[in-house]
Each structure stands twice: as C-alpha cells, then as structure tokens.
C-alpha positions in Angstrom: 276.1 145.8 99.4 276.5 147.6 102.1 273.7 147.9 105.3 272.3 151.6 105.3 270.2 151.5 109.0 272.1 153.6 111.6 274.3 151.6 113.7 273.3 152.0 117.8 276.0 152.9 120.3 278.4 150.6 121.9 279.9 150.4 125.3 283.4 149.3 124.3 285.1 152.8 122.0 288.6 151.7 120.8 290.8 148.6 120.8 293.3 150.5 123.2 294.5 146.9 124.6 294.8 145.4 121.1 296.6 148.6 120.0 299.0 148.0 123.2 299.3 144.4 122.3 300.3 144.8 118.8 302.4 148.0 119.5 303.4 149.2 123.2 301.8 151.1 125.5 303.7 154.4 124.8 302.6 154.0 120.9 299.0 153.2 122.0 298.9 156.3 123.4 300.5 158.5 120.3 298.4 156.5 118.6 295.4 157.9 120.7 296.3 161.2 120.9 296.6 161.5 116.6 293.2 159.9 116.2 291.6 162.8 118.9 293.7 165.4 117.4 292.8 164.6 113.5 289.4 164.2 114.6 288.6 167.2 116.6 286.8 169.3 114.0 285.4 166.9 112.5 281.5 166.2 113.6 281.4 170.2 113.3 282.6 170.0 109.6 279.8 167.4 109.2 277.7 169.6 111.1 278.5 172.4 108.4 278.2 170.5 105.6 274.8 169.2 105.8 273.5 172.8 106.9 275.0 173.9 103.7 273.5 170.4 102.2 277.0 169.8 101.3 276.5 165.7 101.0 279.9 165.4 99.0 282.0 167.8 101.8 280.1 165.8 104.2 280.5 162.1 102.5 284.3 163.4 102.6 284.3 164.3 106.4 282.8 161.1 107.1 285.3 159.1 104.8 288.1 160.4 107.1 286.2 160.1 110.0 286.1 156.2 109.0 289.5 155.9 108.4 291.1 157.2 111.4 288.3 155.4 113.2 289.5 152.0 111.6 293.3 152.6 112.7 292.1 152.9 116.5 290.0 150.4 116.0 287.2 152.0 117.2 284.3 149.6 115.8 281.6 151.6 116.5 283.1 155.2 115.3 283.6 153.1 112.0 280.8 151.5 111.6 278.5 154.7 111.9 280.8 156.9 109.9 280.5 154.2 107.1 276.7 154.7 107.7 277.1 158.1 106.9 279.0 158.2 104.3 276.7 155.9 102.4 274.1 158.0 103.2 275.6 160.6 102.4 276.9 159.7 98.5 273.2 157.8 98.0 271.8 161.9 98.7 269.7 160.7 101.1 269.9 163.7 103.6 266.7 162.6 106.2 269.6 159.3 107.0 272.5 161.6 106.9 271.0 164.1 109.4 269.9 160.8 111.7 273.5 159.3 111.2 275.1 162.4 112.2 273.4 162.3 115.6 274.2 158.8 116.5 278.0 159.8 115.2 278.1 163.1 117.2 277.1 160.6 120.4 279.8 157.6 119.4 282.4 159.6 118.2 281.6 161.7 121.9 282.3 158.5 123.8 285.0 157.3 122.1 286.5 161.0 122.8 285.9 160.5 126.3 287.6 157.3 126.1 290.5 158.4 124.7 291.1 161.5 126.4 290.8 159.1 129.8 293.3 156.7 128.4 295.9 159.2 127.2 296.2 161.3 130.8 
C-alpha cells in the first residue's frame, strides 16, 4: 500500500552524477535536456485538469510526470508525482490540489537544476 501524505521538498533534484556514471557526460546531458523538454507543460496540464476537476487527465499527467521523473532519477519529483497520482485515482481532490503545490515547487527545483547542468 502505498503512503498518501505529501512528500516535503529535497535539496538534492536529479542523480546527474549517477546518470554520468552509468552513461557519459554528453548522454547525461541529452538525458537532461528530454526530461525538461517532456516535462515542460506539464504542472500546467495538472494545473488544468484539476480546475476542470479532471482527476483521471490529471492522474495521467502525473503518471508521466513520475515516469520521466524516475529515468532522471529525480527522487523527489517521483516521489510527489506518485503522491499525486494516488491522490488523484483515490478522487480525493483536497490531497490532489495540496500535492500539486508541493509538485509545482519540486518539479521548479529540479527545473532549475537541470537547466544549470545542461548550459
């Protein structure tokens, strides 16, 4: 069973030095640079779809959210997208909307990150 409370922020945002590690440095980078330009519209789909209390487009958003999250390894990106998603497929909207702040802020920093690390 999954844990439903809203994960907090982190200060580390992606495994950039595993990713370089496992890969190159180069492919880190592409790497990077996919996950911020799958991800770009993302939080304001989310946004969109609880307005129009869309939980499934939003579960959805949040599902991909996860997944690209995940490949970065980007813990905390994950961990509150998975958060959100359960929230969102359990219809519990109050959690969803509270989720989706603490997302908007993580997946913000881990943005920030990777813009920094891919210039």
């Amino acid at each position: 069973m999954q844990d439903k409370e809203t994960p907090v922020c982190s200060t580390e945002p992606a495994g950039v030095k595993n990713l370089e590690a496992e890969f190159d440095v180069e492919t880190a980078k592409e790497l990077a640079r996919a996950f911020l330009d799958d991800t770009n519209s993302l939080i304001g789909r989310m946004n969109e779809a609880l307005e129009r209390k869309d939980l499934e487009g939003l579960r959805a958003s949040a599902h991909m959210l996860k997944g690209c999250a995940r490949a970065l390894q980007a813990g905390q990106c994950e961990k509150v997208s998975a958060a959100l998603e359960s929230f969102a497929r359990d219809g519990d909207e109050e959690g969803a909307k509270e989720t989706l702040q603490v997302l908007t802020q993580v997946y913000e920093q881990t943005a920030e990150f990777l813009r920094n690390y891919t210039s």
